[in-house]
N, CA, C and O atoms as CSV, one atom per row, in Angstrom:
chain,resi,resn,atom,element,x,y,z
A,1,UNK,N,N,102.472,103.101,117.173
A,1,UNK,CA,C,103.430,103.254,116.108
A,1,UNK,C,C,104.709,103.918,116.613
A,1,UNK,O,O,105.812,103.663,116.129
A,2,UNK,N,N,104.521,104.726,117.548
A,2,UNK,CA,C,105.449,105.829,118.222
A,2,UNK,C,C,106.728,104.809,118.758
A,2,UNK,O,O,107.937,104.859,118.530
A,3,UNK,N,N,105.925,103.891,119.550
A,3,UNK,CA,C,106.942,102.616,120.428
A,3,UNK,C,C,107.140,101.919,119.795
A,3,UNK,O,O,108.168,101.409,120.242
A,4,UNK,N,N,106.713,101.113,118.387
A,4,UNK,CA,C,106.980,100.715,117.656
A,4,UNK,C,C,108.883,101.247,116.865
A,4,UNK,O,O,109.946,100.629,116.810
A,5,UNK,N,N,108.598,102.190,116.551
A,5,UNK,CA,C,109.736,102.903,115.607
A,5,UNK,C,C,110.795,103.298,116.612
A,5,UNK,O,O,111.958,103.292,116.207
A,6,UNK,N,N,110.619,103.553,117.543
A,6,UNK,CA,C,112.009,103.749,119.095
A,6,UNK,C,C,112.008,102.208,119.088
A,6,UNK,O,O,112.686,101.958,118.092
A,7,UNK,N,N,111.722,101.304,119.504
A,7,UNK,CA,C,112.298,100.313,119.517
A,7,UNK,C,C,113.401,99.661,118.031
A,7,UNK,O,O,114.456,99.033,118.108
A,8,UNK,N,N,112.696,100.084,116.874
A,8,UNK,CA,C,113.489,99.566,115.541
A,8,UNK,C,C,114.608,100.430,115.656
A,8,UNK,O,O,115.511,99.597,115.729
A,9,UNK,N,N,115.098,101.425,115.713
A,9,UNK,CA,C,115.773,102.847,115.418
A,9,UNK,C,C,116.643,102.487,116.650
A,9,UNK,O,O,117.827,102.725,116.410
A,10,UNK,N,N,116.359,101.818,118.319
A,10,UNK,CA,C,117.416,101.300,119.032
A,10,UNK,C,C,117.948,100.221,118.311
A,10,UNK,O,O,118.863,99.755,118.991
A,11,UNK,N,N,117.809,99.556,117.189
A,11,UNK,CA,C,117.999,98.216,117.043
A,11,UNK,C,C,119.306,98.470,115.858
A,11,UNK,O,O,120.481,98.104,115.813
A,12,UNK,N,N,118.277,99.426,114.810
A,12,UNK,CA,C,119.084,99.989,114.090
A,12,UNK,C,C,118.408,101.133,113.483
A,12,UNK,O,O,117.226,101.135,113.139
A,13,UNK,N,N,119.519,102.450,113.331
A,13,UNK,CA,C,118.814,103.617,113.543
A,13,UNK,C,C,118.506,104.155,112.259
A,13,UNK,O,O,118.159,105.335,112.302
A,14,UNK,N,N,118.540,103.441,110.715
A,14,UNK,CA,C,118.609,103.187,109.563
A,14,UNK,C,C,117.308,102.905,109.432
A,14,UNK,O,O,116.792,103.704,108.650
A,15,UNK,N,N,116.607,102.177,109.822
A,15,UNK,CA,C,115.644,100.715,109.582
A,15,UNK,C,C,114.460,101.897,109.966
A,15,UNK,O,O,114.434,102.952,110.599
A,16,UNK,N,N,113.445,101.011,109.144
A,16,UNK,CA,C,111.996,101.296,109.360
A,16,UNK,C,C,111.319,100.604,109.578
A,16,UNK,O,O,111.520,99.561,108.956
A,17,UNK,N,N,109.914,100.574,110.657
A,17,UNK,CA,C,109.326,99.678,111.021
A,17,UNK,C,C,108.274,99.176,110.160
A,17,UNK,O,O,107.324,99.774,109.655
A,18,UNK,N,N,108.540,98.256,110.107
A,18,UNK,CA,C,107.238,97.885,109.382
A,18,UNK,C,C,105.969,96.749,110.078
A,18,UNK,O,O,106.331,95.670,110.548
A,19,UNK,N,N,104.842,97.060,110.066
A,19,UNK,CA,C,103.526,96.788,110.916
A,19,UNK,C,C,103.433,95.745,110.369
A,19,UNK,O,O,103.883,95.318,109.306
A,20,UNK,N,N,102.529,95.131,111.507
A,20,UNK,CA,C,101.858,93.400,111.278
A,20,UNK,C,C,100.545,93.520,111.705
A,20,UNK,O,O,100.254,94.191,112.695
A,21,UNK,N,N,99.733,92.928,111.040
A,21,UNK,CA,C,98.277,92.551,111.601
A,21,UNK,C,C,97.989,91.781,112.474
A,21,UNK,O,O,99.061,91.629,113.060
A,22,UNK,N,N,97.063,91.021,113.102
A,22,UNK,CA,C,97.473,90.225,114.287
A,22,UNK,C,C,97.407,88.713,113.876
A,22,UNK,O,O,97.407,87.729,114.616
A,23,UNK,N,N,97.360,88.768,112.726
A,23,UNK,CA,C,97.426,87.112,111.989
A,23,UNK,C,C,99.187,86.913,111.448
A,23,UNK,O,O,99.690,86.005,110.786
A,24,UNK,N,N,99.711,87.957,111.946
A,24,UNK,CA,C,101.072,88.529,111.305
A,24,UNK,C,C,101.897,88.457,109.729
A,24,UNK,O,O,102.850,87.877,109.210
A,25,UNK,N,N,101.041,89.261,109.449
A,25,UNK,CA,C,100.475,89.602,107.947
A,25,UNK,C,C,101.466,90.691,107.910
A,25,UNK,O,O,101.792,91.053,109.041
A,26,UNK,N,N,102.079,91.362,106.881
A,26,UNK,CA,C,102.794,92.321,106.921
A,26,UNK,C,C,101.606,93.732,106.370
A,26,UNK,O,O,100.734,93.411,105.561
A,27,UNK,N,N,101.649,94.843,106.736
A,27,UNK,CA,C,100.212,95.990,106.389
A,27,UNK,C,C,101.434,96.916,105.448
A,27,UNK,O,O,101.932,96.577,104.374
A,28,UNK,N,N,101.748,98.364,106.370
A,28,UNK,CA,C,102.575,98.800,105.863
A,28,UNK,C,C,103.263,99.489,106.773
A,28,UNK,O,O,103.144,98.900,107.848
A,29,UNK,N,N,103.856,100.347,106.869
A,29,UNK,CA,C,104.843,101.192,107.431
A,29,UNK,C,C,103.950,102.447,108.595
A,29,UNK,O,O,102.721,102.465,108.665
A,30,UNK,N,N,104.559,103.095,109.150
A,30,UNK,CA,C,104.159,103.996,109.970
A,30,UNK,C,C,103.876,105.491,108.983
A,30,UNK,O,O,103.233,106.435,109.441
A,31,UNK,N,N,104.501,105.493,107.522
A,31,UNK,CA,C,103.929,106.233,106.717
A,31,UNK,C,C,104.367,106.382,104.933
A,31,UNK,O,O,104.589,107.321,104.169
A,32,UNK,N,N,104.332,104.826,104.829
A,32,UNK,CA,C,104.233,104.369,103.703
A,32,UNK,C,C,103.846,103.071,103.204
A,32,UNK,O,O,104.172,102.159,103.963
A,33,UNK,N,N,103.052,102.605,101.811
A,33,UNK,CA,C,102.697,101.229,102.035
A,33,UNK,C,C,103.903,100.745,101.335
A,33,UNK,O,O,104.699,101.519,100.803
A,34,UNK,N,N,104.085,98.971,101.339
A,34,UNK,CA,C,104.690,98.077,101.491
A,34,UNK,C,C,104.163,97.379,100.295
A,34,UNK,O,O,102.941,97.229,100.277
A,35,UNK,N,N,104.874,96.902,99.245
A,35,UNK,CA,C,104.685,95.978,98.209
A,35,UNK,C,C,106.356,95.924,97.967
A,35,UNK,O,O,107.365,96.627,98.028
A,36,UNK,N,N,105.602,93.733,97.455
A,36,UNK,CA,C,107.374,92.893,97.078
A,36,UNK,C,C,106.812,92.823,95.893
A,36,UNK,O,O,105.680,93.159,95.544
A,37,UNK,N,N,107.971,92.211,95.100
A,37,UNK,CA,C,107.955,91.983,93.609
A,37,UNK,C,C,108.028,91.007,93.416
A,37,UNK,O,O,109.123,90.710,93.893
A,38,UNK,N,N,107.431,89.786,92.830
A,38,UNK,CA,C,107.885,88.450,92.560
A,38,UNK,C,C,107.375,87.536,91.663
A,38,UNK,O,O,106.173,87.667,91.433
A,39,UNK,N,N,107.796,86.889,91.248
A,39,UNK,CA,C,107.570,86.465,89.883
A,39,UNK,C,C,106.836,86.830,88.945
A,39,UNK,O,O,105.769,86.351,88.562
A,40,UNK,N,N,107.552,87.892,88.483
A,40,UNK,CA,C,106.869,89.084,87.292
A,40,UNK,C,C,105.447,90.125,87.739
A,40,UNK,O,O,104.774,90.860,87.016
A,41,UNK,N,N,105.298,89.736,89.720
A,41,UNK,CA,C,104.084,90.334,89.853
A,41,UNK,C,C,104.713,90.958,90.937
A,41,UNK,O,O,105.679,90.587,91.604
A,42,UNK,N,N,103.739,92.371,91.043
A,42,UNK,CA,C,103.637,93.667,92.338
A,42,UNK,C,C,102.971,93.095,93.178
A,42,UNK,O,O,101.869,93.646,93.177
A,43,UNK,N,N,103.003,92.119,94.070
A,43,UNK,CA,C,102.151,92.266,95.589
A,43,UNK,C,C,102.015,93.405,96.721
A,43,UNK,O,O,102.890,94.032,97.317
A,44,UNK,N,N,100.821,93.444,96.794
A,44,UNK,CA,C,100.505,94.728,97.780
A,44,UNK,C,C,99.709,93.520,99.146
A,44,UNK,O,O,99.469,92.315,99.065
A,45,UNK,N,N,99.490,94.493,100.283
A,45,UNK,CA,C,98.939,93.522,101.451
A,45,UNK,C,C,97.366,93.975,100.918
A,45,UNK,O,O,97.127,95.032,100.335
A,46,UNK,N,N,96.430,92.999,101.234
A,46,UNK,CA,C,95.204,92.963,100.934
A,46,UNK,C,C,94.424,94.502,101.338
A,46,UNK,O,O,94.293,94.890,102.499
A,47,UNK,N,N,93.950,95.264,100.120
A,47,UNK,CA,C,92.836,96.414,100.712
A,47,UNK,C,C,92.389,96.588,101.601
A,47,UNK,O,O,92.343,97.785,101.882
A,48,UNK,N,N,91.811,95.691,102.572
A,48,UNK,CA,C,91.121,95.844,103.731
A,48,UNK,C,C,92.308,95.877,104.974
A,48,UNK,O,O,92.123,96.064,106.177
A,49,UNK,N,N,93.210,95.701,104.461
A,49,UNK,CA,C,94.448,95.732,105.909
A,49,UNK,C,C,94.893,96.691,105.481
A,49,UNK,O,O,95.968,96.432,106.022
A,50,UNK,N,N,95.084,97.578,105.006
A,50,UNK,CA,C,95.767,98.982,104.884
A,50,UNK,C,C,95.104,100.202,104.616
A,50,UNK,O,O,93.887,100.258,104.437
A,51,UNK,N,N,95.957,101.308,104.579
A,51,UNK,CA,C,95.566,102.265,104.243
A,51,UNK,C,C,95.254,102.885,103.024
A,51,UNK,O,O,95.385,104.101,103.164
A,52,UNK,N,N,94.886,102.573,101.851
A,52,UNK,CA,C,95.202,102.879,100.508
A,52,UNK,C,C,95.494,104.207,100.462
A,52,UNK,O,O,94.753,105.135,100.787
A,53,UNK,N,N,97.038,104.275,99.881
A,53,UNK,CA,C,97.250,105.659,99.732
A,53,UNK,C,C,97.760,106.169,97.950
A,53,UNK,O,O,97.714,105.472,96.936
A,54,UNK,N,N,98.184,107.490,98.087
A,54,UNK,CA,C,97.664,107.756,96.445
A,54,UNK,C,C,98.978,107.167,95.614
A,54,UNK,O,O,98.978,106.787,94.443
A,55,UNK,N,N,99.855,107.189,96.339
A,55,UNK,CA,C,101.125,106.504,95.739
A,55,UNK,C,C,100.976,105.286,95.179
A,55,UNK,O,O,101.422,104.977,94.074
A,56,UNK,N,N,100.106,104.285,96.208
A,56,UNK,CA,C,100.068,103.151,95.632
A,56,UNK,C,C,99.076,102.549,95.094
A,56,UNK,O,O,98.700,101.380,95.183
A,57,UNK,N,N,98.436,103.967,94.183
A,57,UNK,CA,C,97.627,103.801,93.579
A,57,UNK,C,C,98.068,104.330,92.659
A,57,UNK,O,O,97.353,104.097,91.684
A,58,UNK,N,N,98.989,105.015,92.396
A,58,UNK,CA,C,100.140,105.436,90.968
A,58,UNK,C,C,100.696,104.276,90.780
A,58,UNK,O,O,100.611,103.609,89.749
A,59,UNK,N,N,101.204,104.032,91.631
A,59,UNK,CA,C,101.929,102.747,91.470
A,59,UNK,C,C,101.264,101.387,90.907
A,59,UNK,O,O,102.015,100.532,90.438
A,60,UNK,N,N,100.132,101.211,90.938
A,60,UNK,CA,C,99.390,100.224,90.131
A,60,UNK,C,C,98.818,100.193,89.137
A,60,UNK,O,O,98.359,99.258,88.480
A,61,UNK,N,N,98.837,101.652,88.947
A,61,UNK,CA,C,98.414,101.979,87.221
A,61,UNK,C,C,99.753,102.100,86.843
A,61,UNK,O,O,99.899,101.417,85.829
A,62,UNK,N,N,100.797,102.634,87.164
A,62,UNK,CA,C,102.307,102.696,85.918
A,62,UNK,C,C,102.401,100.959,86.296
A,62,UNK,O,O,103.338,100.759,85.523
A,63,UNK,N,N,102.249,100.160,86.642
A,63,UNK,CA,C,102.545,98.695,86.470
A,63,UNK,C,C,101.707,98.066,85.634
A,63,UNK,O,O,102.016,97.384,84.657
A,64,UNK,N,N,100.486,98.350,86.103
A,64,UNK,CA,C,99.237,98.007,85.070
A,64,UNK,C,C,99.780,98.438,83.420
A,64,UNK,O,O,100.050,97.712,82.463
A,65,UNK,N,N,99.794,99.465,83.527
A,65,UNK,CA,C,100.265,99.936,82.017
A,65,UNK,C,C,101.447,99.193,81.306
A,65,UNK,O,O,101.462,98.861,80.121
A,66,UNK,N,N,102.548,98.966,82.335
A,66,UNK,CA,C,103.788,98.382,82.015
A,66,UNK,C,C,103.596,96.332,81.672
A,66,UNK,O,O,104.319,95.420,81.271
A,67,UNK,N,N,102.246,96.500,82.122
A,67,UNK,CA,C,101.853,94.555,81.856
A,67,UNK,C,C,102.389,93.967,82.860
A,67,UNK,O,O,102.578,92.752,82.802
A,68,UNK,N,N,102.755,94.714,84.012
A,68,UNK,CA,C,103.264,93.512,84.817
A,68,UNK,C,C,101.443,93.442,85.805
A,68,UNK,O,O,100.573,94.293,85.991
A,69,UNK,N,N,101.581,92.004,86.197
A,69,UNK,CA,C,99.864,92.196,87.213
A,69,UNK,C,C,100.587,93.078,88.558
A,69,UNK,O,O,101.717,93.382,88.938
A,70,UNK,N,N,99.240,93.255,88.969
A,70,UNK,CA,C,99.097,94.484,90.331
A,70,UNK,C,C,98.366,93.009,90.953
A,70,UNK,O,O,97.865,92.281,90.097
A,71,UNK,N,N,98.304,92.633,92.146
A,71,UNK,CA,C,97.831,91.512,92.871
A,71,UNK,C,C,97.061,92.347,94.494
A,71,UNK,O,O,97.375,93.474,94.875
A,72,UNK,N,N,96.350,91.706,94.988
A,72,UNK,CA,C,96.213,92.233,96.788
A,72,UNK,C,C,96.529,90.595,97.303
A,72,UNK,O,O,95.956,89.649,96.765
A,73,UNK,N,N,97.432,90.436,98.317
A,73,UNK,CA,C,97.314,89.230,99.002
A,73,UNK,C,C,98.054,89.084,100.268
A,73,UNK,O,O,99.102,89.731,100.241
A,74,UNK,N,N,97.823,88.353,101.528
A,74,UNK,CA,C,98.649,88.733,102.584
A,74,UNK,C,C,100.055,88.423,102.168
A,74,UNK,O,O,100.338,87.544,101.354
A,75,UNK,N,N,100.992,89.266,102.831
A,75,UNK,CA,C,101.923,88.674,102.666
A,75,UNK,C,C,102.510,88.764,104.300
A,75,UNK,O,O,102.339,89.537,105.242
A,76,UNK,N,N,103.384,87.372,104.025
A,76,UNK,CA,C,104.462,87.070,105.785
A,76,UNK,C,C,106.142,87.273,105.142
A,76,UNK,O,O,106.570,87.065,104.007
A,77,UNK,N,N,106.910,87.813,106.510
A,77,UNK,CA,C,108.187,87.611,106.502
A,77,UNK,C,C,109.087,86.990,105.549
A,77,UNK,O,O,110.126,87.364,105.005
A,78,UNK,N,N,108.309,85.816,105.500
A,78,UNK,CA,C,109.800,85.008,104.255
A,78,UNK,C,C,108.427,85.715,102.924
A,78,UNK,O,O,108.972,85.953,101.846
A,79,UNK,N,N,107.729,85.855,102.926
A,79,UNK,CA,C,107.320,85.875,101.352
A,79,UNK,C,C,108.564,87.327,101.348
A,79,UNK,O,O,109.565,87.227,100.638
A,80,UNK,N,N,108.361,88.432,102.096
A,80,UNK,CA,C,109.291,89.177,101.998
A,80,UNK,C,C,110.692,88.577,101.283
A,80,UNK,O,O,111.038,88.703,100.109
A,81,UNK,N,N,111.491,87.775,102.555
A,81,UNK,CA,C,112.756,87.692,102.257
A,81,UNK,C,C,112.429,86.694,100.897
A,81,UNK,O,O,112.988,87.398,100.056
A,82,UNK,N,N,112.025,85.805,100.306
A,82,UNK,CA,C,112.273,85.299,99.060
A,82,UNK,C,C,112.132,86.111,98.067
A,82,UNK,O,O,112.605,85.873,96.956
A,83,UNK,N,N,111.360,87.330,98.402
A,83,UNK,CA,C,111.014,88.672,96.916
A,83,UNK,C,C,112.292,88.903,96.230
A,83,UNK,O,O,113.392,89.077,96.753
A,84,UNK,N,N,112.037,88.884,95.192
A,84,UNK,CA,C,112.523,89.528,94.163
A,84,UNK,C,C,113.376,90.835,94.415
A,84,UNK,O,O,114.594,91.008,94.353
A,85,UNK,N,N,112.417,91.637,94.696
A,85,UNK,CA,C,112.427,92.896,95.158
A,85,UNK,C,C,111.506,93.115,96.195
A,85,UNK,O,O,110.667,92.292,96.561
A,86,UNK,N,N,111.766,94.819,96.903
A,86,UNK,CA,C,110.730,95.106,98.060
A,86,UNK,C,C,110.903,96.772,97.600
A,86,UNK,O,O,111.899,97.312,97.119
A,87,UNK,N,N,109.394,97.451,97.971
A,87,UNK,CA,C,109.325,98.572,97.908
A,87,UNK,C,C,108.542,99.482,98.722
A,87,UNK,O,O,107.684,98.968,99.439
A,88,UNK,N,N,108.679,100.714,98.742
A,88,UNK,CA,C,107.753,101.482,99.847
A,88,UNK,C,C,107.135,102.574,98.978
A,88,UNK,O,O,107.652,103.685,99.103
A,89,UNK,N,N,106.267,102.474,98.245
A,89,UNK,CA,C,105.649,103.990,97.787
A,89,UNK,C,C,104.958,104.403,98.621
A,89,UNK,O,O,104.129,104.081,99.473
A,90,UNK,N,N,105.546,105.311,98.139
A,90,UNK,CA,C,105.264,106.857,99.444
A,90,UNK,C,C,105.436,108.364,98.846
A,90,UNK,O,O,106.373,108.562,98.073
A,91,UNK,N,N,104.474,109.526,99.214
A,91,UNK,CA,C,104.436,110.688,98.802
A,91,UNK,C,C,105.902,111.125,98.479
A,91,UNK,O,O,106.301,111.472,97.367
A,92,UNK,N,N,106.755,111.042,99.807
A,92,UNK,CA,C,108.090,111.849,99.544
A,92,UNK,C,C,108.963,111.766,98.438
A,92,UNK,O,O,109.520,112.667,97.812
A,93,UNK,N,N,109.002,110.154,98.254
A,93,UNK,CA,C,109.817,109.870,96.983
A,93,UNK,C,C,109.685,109.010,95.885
A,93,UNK,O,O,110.495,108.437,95.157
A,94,UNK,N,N,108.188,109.074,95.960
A,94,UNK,CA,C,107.277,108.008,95.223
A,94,UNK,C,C,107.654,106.968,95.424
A,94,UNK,O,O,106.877,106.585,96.299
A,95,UNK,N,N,108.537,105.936,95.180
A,95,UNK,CA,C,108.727,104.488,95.378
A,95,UNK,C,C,110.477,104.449,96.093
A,95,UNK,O,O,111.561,104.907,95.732
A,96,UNK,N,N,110.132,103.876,96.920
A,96,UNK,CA,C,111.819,103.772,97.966
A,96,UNK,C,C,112.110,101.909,97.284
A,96,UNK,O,O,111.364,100.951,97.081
A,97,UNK,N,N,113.342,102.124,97.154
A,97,UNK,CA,C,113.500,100.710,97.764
A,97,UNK,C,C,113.867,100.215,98.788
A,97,UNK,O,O,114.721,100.771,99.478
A,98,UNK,N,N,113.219,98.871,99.180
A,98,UNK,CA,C,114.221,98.164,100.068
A,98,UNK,C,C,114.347,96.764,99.854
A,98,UNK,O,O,113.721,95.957,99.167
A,99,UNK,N,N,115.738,96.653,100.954
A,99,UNK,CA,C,116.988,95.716,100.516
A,99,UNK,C,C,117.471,94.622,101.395
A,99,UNK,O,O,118.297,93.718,101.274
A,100,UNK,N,N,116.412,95.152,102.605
A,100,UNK,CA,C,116.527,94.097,103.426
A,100,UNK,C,C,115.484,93.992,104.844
A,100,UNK,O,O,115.143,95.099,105.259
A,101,UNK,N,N,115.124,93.195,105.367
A,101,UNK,CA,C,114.166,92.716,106.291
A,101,UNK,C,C,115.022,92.051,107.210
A,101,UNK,O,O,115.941,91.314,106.853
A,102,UNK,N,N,114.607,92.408,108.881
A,102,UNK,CA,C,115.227,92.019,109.884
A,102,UNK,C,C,116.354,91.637,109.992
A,102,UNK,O,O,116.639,91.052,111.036
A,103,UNK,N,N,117.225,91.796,109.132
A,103,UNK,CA,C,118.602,92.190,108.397
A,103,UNK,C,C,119.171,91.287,107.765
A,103,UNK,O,O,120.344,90.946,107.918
A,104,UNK,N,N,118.086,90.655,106.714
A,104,UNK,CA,C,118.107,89.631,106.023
A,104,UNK,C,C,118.170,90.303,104.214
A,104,UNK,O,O,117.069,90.505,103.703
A,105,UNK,N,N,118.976,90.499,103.664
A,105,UNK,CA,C,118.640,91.126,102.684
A,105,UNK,C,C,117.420,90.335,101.437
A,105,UNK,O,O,116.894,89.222,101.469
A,106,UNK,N,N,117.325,91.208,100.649
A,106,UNK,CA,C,115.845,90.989,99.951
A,106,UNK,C,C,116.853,91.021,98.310
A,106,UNK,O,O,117.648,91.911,98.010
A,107,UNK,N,N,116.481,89.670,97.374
A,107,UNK,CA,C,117.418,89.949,96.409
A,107,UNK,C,C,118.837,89.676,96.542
A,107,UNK,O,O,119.151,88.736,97.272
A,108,UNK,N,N,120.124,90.615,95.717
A,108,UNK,CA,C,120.979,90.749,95.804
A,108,UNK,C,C,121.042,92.341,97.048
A,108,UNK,O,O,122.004,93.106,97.117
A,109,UNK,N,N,120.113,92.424,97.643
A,109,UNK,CA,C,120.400,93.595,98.481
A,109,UNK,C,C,120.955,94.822,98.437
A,109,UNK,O,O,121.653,95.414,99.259
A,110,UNK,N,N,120.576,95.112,97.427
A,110,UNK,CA,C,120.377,96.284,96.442
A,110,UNK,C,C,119.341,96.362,95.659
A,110,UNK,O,O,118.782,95.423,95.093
A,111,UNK,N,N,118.901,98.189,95.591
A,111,UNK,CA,C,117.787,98.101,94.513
A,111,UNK,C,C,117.771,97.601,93.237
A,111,UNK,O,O,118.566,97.943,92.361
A,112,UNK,N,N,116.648,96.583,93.071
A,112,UNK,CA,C,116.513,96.089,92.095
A,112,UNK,C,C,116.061,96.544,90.449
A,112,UNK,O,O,115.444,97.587,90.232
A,113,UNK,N,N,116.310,95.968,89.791
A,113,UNK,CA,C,116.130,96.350,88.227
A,113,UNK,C,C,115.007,96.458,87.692
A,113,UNK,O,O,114.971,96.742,86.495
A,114,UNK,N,N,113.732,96.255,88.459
A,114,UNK,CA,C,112.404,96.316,88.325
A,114,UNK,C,C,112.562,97.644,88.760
A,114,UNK,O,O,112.717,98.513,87.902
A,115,UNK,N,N,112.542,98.029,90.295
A,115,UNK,CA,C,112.203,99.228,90.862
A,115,UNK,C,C,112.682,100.665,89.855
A,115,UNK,O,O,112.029,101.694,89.682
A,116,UNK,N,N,113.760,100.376,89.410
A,116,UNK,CA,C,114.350,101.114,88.534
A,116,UNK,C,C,113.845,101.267,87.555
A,116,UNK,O,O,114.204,102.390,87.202
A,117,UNK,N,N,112.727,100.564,86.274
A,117,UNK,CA,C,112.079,100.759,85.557
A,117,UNK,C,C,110.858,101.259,86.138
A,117,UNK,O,O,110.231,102.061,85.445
A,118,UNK,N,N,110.529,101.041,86.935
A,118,UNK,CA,C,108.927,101.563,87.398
A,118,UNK,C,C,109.635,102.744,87.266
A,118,UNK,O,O,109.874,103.299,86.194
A,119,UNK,N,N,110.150,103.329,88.963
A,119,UNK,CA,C,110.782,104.396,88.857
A,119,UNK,C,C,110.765,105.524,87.732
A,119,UNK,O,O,110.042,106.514,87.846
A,120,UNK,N,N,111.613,105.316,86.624
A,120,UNK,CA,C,112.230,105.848,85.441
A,120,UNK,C,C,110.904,106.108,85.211
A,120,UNK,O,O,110.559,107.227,85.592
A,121,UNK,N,N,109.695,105.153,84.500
A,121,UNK,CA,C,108.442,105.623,83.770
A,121,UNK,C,C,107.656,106.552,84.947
A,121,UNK,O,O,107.096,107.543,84.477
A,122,UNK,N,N,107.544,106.384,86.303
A,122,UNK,CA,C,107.178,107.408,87.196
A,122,UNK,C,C,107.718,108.984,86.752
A,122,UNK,O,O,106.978,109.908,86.416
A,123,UNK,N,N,109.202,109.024,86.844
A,123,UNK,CA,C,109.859,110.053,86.156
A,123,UNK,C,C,109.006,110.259,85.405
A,123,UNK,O,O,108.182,111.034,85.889
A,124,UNK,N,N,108.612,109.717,83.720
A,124,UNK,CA,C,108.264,110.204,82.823
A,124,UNK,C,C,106.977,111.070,83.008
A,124,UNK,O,O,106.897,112.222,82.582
A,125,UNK,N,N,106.120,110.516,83.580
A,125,UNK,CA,C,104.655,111.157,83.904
A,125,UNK,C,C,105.236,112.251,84.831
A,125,UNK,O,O,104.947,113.413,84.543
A,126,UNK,N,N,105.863,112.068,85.694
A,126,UNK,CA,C,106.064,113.413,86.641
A,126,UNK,C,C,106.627,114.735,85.781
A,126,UNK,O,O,106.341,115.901,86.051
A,127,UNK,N,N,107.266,114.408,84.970
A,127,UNK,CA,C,108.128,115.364,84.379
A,127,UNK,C,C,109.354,115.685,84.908
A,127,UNK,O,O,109.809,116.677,84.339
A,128,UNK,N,N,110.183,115.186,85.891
A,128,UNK,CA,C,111.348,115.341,86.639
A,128,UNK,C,C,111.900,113.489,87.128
A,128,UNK,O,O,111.256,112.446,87.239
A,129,UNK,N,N,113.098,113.766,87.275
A,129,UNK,CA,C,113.840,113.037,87.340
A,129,UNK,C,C,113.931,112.628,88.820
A,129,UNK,O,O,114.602,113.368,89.539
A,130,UNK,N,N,113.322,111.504,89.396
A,130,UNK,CA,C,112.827,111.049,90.290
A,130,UNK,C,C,113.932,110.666,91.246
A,130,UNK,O,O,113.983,111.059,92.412
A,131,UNK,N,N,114.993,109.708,90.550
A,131,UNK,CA,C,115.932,108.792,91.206
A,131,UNK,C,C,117.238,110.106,91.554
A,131,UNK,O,O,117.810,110.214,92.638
A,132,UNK,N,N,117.425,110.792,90.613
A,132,UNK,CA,C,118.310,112.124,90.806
A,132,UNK,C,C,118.255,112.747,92.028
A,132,UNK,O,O,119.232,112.850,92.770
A,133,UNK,N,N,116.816,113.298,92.347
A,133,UNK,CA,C,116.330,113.767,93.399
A,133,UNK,C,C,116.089,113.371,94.538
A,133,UNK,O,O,115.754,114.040,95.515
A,134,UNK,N,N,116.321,111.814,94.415
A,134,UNK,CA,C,116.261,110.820,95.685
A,134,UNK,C,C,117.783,110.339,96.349
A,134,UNK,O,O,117.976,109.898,97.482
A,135,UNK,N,N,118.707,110.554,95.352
A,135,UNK,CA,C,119.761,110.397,95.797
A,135,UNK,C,C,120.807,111.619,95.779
A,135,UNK,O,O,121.952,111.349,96.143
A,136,UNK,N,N,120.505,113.004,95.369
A,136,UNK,CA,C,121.101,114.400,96.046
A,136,UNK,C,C,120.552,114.622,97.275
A,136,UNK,O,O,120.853,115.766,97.615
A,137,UNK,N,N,119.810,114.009,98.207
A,137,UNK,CA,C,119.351,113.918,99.081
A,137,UNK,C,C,120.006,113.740,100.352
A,137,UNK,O,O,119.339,113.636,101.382
């Protein structure tokens, strides 16, 4: 993972790496998982290829609740770049967005209007203002 992330960070020092399985499956990050958004559904990479962590397991109950489906399925590169949206929940800032893949943007390449409602109802259960705190940052 170490040589992994020095190589992305020479490439561009912004960017985060994100892992492949050896069927080149996308997993998740060096320390966050990876779900796209697309046609009204949250894709996550299949249970058994990742790490399940507690974020994105918040993250599938505030979606669950919200009616959108929670899915597990591999996903590749272009399923990326055709998403809707792309996201990283993760402890630090509960759900990141992202906007672009191998510097292909995702969307209009900007966070999307989904992420922003999850987000917001995350806020609500947390009791603090999530997106505030992610961008005084």
């Amino acid at each position: 993972m170490w040589i992994g992330e020095q190589e992305v960070r020479a490439s561009d020092p912004a960017a985060m790496p994100l892992y492949l399985d050896i069927d080149g499956n996308i997993t998740e990050t060096g320390g966050s998982n990876f779900v796209i958004y697309r046609d009204g559904k949250v894709i996550s990479p299949r249970h058994s290829n990742i790490l399940w962590g507690i974020s994105l397991t918040v993250l599938e109950e505030i979606v669950t609740e919200m009616g959108i489906p929670f899915i597990e399925e591999d996903i590749q590169t272009y399923d990326v770049v055709n998403a809707d949206e792309a996201w990283v929940p993760t402890t630090p800032y509960c759900l990141g967005p992202v906007v672009r893949i191998n510097r292909v943007s995702i969307g209009d390449g900007r966070p999307g209007p989904m992420w922003r409602r999850v987000l917001d109802r995350w806020s609500e259960i947390a009791g603090k203002d999530i997106y505030r705190e992610m961008t005084e940052v």
